[in-house]
Biopython code that builds the backbone (N, CA, C, O; Angstrom):
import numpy as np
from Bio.PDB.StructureBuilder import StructureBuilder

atoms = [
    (1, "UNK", "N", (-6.775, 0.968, -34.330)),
    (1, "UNK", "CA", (-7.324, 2.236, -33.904)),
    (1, "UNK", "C", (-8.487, 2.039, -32.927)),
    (1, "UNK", "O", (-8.772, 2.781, -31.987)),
    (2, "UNK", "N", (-9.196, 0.769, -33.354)),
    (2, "UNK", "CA", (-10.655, 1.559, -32.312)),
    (2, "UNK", "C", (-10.308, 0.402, -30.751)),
    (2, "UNK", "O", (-11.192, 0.195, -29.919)),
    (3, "UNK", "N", (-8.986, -0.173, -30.649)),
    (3, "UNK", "CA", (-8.299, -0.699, -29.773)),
    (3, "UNK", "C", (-7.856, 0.520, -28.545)),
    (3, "UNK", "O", (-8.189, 0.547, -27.360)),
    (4, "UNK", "N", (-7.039, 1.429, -29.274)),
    (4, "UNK", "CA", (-6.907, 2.393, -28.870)),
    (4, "UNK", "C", (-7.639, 3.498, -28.368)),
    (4, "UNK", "O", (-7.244, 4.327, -27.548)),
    (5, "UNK", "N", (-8.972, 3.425, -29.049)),
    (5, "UNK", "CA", (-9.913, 3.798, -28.768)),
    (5, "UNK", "C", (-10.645, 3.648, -27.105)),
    (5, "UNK", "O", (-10.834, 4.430, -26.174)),
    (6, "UNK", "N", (-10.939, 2.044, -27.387)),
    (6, "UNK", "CA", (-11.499, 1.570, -26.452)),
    (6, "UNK", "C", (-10.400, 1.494, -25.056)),
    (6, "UNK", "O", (-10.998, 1.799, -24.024)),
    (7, "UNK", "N", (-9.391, 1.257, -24.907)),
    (7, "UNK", "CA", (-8.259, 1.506, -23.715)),
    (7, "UNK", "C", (-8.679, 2.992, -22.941)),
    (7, "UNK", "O", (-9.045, 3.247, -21.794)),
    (8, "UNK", "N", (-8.359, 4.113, -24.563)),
    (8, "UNK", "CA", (-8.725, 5.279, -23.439)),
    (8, "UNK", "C", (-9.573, 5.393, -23.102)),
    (8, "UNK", "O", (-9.669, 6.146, -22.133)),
    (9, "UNK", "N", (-11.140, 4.574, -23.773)),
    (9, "UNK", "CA", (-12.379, 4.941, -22.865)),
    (9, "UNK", "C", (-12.470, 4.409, -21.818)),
    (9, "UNK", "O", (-13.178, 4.978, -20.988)),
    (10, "UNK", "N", (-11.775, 3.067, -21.416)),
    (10, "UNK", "CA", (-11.587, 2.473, -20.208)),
    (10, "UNK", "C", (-10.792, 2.957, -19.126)),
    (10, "UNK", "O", (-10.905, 2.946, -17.901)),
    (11, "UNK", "N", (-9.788, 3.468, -20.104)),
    (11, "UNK", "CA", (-8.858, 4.358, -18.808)),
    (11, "UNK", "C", (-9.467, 5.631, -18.083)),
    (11, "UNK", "O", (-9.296, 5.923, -16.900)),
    (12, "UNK", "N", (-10.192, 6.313, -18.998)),
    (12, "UNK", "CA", (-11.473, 7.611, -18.445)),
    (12, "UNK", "C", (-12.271, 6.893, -17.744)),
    (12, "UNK", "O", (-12.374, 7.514, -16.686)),
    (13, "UNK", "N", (-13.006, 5.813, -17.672)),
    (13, "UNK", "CA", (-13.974, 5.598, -17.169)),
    (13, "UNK", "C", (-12.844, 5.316, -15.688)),
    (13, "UNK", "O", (-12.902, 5.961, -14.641)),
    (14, "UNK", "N", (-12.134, 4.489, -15.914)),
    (14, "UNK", "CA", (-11.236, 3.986, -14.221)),
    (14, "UNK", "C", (-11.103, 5.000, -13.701)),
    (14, "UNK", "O", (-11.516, 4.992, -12.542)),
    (15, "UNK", "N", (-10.549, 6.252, -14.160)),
    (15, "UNK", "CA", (-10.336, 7.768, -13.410)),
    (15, "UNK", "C", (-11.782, 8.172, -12.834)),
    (15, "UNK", "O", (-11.804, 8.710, -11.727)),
    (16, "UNK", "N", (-12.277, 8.080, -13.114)),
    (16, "UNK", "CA", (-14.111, 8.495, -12.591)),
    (16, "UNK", "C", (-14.382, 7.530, -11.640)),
    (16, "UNK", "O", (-14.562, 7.967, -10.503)),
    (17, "UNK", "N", (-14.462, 6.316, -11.801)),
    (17, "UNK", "CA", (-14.805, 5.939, -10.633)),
    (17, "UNK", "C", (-14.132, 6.404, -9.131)),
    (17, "UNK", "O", (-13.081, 6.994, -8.877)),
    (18, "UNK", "N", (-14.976, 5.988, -8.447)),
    (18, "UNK", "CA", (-14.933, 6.550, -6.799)),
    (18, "UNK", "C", (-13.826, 5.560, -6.076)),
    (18, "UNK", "O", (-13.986, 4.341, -6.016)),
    (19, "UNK", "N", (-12.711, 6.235, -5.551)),
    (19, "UNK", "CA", (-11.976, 4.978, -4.819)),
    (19, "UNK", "C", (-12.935, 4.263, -3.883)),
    (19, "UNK", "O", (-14.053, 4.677, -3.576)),
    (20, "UNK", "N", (-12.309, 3.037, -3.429)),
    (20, "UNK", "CA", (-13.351, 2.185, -2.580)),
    (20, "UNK", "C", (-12.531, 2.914, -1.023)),
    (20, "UNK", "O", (-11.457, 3.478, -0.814)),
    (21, "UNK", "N", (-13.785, 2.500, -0.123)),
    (21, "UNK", "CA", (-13.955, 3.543, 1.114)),
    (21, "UNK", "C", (-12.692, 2.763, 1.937)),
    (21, "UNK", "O", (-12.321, 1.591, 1.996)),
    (22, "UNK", "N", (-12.293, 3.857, 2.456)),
    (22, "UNK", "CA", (-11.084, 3.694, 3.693)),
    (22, "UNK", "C", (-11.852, 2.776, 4.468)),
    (22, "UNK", "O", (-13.049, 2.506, 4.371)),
    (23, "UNK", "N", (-10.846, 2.263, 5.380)),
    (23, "UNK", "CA", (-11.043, 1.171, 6.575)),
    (23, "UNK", "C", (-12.078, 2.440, 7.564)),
    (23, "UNK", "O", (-13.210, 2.240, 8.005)),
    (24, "UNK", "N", (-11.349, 3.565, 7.683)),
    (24, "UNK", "CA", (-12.006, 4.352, 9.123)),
    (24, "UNK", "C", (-13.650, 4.286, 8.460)),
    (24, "UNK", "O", (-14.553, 3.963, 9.231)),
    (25, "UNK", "N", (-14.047, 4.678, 6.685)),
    (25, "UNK", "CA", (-15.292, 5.394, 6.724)),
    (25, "UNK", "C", (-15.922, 3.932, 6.818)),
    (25, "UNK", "O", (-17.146, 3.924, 6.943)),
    (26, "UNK", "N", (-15.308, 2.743, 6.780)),
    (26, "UNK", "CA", (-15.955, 1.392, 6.520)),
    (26, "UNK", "C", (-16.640, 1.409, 8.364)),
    (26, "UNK", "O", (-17.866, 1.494, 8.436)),
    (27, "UNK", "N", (-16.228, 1.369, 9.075)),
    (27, "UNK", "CA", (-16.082, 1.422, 10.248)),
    (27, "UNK", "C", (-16.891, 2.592, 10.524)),
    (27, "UNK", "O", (-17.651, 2.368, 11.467)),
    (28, "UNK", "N", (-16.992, 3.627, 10.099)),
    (28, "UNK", "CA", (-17.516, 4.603, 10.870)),
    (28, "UNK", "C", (-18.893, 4.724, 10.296)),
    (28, "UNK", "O", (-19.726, 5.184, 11.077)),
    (29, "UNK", "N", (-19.338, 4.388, 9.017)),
    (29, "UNK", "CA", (-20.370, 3.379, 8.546)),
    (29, "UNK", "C", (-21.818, 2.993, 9.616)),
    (29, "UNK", "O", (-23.000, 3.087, 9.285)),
    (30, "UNK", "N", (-21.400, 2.653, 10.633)),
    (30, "UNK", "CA", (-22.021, 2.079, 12.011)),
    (30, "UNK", "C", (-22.891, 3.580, 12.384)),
    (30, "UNK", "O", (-24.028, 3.959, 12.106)),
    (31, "UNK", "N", (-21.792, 4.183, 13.119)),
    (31, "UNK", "CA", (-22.060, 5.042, 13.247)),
    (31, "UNK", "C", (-23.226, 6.503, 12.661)),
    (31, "UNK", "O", (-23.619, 7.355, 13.458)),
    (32, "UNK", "N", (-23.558, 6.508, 11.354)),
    (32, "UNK", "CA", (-24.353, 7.201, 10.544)),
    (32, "UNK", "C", (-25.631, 6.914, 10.804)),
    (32, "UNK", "O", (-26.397, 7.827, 10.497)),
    (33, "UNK", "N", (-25.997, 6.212, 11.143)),
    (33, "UNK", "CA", (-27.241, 6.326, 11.463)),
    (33, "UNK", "C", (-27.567, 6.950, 12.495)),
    (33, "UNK", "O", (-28.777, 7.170, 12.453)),
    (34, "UNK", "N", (-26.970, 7.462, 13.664)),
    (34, "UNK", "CA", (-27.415, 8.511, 14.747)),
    (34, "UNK", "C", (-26.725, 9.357, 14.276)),
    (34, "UNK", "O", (-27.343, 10.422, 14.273)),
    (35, "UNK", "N", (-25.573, 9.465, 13.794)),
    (35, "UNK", "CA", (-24.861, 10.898, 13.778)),
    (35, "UNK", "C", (-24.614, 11.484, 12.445)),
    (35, "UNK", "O", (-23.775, 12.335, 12.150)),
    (36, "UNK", "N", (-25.650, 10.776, 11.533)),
    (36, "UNK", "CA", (-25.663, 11.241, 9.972)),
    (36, "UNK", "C", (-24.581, 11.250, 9.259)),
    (36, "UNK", "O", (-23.506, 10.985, 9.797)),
    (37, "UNK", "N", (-24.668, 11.580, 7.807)),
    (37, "UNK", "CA", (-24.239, 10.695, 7.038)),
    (37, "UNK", "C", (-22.405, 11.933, 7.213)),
    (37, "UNK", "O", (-22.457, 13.161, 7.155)),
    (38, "UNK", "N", (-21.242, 11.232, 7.387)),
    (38, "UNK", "CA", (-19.979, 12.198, 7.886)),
    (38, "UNK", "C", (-20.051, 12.558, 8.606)),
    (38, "UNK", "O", (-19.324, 13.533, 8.795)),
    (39, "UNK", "N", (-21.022, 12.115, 9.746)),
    (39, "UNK", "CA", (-20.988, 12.915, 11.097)),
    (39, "UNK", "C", (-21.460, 14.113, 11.152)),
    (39, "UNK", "O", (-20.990, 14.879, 11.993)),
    (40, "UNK", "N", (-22.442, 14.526, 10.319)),
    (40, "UNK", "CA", (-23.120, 15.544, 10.326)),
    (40, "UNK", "C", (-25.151, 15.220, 10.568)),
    (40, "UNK", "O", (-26.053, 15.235, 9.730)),
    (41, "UNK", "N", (-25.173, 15.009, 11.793)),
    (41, "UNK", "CA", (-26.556, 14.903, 12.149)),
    (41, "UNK", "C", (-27.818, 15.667, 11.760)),
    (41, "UNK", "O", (-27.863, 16.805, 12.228)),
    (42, "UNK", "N", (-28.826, 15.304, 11.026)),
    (42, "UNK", "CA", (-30.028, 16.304, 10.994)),
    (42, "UNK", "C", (-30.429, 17.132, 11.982)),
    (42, "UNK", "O", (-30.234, 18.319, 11.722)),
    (43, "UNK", "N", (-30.825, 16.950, 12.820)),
    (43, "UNK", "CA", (-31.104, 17.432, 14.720)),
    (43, "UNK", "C", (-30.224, 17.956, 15.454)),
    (43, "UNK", "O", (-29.073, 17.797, 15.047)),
    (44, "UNK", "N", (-30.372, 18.621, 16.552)),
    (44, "UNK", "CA", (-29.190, 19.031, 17.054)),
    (44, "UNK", "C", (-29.624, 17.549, 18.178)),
    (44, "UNK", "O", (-29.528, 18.047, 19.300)),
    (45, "UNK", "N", (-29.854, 16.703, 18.285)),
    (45, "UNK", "CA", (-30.370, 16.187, 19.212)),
    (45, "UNK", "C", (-29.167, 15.229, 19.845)),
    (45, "UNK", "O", (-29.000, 14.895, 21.018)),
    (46, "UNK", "N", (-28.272, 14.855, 18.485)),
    (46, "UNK", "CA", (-27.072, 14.157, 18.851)),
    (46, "UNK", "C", (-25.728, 15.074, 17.951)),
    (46, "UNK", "O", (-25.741, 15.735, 16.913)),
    (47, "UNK", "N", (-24.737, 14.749, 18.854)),
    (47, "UNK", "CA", (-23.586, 15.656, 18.657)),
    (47, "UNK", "C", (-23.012, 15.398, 17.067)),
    (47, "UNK", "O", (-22.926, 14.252, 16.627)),
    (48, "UNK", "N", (-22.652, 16.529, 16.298)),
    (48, "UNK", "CA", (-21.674, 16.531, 15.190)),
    (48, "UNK", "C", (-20.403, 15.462, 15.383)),
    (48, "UNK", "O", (-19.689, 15.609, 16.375)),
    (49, "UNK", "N", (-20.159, 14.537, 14.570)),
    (49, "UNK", "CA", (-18.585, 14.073, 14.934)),
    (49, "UNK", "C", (-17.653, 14.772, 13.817)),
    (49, "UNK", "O", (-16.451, 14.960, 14.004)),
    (50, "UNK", "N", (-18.345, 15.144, 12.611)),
    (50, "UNK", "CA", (-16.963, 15.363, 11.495)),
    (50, "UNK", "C", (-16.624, 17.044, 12.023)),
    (50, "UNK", "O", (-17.046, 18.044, 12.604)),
    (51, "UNK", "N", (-15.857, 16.602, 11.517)),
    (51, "UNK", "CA", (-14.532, 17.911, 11.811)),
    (51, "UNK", "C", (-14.083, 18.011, 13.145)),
    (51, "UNK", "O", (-13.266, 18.833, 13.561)),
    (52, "UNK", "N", (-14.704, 17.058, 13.852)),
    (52, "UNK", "CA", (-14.263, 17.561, 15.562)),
    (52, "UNK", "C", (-12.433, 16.850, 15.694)),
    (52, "UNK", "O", (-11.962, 16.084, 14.854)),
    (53, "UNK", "N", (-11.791, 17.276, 16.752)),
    (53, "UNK", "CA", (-10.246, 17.217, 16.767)),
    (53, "UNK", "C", (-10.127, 15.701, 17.069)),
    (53, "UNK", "O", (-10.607, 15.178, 18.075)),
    (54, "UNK", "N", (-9.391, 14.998, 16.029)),
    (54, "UNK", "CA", (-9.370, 13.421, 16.426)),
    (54, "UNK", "C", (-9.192, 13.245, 17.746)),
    (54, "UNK", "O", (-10.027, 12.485, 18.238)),
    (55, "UNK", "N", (-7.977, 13.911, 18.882)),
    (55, "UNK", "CA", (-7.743, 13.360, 20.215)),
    (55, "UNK", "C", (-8.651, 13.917, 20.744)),
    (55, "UNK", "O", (-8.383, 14.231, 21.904)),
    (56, "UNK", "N", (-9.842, 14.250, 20.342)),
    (56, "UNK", "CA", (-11.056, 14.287, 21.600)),
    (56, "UNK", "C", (-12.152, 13.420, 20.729)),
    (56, "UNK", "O", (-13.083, 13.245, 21.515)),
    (57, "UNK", "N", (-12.436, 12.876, 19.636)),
    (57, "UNK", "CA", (-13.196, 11.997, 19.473)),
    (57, "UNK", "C", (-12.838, 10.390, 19.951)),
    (57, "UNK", "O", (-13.596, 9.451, 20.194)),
    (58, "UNK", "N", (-11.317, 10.498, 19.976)),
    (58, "UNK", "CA", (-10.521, 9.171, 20.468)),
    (58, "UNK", "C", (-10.745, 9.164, 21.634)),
    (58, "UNK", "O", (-11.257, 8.102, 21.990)),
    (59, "UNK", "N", (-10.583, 9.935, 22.481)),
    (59, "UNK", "CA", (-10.873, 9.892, 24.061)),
    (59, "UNK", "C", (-12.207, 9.803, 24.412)),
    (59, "UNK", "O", (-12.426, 9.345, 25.533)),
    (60, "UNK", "N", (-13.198, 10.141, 23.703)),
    (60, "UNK", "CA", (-14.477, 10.186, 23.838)),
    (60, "UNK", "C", (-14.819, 8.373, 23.531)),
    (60, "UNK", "O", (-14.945, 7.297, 24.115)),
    (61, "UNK", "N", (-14.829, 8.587, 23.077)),
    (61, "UNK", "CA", (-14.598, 6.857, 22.300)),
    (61, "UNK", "C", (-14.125, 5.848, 22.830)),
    (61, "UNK", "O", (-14.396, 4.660, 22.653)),
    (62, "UNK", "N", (-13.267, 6.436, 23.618)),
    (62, "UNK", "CA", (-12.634, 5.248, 24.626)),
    (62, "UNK", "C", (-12.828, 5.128, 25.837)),
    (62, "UNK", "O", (-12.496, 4.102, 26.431)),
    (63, "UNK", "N", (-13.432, 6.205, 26.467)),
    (63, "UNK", "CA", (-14.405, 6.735, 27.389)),
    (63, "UNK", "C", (-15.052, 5.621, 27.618)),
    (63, "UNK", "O", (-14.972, 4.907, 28.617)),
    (64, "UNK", "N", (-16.071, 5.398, 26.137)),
    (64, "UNK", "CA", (-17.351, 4.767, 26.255)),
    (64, "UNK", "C", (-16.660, 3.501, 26.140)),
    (64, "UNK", "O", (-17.463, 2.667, 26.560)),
    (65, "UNK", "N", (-15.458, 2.846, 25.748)),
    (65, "UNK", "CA", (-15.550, 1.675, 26.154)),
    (65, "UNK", "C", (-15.378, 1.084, 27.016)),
    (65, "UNK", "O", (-15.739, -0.052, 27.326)),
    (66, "UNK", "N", (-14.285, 2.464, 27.913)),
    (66, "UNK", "CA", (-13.839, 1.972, 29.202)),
    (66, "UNK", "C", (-15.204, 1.656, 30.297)),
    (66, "UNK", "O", (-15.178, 0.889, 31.259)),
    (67, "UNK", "N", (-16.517, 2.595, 29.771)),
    (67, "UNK", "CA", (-17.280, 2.230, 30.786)),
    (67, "UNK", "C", (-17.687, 3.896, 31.457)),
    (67, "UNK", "O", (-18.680, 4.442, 31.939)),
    (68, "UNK", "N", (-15.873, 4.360, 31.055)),
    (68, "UNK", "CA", (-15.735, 5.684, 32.268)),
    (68, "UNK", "C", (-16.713, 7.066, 31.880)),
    (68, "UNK", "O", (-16.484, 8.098, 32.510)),
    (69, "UNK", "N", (-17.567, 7.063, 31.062)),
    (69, "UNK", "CA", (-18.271, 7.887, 30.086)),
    (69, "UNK", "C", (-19.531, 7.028, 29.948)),
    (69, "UNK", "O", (-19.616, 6.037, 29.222)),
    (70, "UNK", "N", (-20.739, 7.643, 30.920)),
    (70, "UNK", "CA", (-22.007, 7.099, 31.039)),
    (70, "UNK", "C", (-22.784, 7.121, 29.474)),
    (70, "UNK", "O", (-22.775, 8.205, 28.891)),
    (71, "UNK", "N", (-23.270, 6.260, 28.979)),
    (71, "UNK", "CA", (-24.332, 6.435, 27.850)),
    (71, "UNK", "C", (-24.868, 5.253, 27.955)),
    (71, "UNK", "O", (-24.368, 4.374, 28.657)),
    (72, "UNK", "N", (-26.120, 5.075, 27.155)),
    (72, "UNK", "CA", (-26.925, 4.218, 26.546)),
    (72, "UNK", "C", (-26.630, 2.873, 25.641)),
    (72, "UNK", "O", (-26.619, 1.687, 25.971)),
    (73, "UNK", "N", (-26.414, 3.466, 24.469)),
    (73, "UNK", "CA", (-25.529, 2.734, 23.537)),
    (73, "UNK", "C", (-24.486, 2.638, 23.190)),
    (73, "UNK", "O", (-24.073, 1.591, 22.693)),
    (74, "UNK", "N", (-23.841, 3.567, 23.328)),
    (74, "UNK", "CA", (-22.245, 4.312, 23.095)),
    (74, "UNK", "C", (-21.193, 3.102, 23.596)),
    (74, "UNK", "O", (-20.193, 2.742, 22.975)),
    (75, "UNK", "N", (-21.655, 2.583, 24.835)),
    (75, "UNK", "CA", (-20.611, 1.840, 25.377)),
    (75, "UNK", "C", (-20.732, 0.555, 25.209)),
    (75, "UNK", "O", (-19.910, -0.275, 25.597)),
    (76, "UNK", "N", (-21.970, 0.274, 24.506)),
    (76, "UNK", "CA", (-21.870, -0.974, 24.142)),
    (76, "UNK", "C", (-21.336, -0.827, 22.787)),
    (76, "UNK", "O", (-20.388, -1.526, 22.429)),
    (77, "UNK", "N", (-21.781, -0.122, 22.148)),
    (77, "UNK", "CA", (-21.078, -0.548, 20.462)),
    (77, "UNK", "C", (-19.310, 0.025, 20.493)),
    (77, "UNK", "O", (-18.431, -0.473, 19.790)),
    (78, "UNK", "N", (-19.154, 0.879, 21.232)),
    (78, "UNK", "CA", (-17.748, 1.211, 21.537)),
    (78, "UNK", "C", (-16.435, -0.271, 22.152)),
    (78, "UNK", "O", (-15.251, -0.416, 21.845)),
    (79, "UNK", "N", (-17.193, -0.987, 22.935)),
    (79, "UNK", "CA", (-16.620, -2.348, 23.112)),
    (79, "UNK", "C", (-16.504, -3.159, 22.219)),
    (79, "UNK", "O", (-15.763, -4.143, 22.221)),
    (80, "UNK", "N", (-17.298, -2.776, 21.300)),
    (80, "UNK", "CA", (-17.256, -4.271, 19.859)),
    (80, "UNK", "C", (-15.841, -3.518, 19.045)),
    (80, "UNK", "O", (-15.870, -3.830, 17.855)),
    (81, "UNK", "N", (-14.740, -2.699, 19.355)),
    (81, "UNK", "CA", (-13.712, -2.121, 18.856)),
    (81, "UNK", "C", (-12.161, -2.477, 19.096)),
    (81, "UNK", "O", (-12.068, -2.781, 20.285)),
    (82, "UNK", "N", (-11.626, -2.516, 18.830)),
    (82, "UNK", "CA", (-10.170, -2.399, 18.922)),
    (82, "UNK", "C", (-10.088, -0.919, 19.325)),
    (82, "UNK", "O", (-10.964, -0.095, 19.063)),
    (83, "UNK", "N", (-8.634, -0.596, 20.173)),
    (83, "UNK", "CA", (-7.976, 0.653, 20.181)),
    (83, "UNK", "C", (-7.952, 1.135, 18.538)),
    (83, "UNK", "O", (-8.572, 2.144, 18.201)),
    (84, "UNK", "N", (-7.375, 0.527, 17.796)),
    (84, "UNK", "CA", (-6.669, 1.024, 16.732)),
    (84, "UNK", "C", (-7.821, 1.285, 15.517)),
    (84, "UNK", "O", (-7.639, 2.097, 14.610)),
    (85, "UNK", "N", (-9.121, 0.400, 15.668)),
    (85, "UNK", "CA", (-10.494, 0.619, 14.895)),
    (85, "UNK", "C", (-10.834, 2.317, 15.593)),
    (85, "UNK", "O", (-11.133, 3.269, 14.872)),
    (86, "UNK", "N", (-10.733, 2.384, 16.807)),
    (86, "UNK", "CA", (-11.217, 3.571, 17.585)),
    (86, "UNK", "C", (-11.046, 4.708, 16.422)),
    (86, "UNK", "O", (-11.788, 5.402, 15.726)),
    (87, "UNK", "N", (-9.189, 4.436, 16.671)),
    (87, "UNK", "CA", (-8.150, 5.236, 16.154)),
    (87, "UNK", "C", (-8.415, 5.927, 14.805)),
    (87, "UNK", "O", (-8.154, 7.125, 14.698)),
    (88, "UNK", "N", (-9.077, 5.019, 13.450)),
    (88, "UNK", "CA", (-8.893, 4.811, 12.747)),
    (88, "UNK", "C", (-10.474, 5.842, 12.288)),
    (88, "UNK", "O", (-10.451, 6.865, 11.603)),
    (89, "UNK", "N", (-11.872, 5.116, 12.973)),
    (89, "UNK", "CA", (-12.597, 6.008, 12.663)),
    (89, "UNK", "C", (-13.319, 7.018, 13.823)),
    (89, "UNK", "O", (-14.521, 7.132, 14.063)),
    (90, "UNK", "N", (-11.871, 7.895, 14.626)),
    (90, "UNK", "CA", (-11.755, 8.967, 15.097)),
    (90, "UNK", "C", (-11.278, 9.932, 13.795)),
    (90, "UNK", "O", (-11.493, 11.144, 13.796)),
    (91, "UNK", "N", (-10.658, 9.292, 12.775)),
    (91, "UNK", "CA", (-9.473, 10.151, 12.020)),
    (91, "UNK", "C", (-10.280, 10.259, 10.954)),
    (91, "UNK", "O", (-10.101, 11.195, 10.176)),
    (92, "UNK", "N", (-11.271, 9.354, 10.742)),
    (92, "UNK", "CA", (-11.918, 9.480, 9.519)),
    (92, "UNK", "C", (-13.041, 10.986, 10.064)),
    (92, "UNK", "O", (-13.090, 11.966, 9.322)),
    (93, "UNK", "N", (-13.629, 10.967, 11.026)),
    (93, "UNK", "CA", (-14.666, 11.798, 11.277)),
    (93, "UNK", "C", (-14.196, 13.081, 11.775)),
    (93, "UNK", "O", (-14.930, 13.932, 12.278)),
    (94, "UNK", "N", (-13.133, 13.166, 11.638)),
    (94, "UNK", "CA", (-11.805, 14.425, 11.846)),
    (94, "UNK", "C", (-11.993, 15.008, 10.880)),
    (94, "UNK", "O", (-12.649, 16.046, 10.787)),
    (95, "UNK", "N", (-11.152, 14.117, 9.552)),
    (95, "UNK", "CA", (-11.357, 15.018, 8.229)),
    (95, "UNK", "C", (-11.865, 14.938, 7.363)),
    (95, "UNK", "O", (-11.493, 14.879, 6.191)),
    (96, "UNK", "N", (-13.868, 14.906, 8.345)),
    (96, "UNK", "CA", (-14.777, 15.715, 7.394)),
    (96, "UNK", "C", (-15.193, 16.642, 7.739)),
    (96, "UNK", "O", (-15.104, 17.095, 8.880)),
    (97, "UNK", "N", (-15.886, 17.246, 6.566)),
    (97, "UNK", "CA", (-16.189, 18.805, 7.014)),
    (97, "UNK", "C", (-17.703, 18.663, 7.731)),
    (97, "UNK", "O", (-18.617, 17.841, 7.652)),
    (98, "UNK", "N", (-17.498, 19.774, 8.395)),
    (98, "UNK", "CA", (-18.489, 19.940, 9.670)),
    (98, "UNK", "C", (-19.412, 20.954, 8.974)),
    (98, "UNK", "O", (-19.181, 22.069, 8.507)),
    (99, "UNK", "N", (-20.458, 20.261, 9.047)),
    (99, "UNK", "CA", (-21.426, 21.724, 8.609)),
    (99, "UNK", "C", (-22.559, 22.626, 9.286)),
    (99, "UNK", "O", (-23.253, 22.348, 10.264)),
    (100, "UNK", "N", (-22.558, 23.476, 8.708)),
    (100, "UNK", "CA", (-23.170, 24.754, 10.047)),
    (100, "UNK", "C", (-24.250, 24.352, 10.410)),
    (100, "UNK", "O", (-25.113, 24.025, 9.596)),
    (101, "UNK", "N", (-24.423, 24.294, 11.699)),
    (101, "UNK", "CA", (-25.871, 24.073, 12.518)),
    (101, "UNK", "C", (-26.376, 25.408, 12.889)),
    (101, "UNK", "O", (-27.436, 25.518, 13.506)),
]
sb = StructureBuilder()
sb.init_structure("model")
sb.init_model(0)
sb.init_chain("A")
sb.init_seg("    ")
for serial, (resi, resn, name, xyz) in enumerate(atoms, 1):
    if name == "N":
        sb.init_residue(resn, " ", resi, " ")
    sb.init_atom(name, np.array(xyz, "f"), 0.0, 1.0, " ", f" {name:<3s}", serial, name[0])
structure = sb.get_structure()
């Protein structure tokens, strides 16, 4: 009995824990520190990324690595990427929710 016990408290506790983070939020990780934590910035000072439409955060993104999209930092940390890293945390900052400024 207290076998049985202890399984289901282990099995409740496994359901509670938090899955471990997708590749995109691992990756997009970087990113939070200017554009807050899901892409939701304190300031209006730098742009929202969550909820915005993945094929314009992807193009934006690739913009900055191509060079073809003037910024500061953008295009340097945008080069340390793969296409498919781009890809990956464009999609993550897609579907989060955007909150009201």
């Amino acid at each position: 009995m207290k076998i049985v016990v202890a399984i289901v408290a282990l099995l409740a506790a496994a359901a509670q824990a938090a899955p471990p983070p997708s590749t995109g939020e691992r990756l997009a990780a970087t990113c939070t520190g200017c554009h807050g934590t899901n892409g939701n910035p304190a300031g209006t000072a730098l742009p929202a990324l969550a909820g915005q439409p993945k094929e314009a955060l992807l193009a934006s993104l690739k913009a900055f690595k191509e060079g073809s999209r003037p910024a500061t930092i953008m295009t340097q940390l945008a080069k340390g990427y793969t296409d498919e890293q781009l890809e990956q945390i464009a999609a993550w900052f897609a579907a989060q929710k955007g909150a009201q400024r």
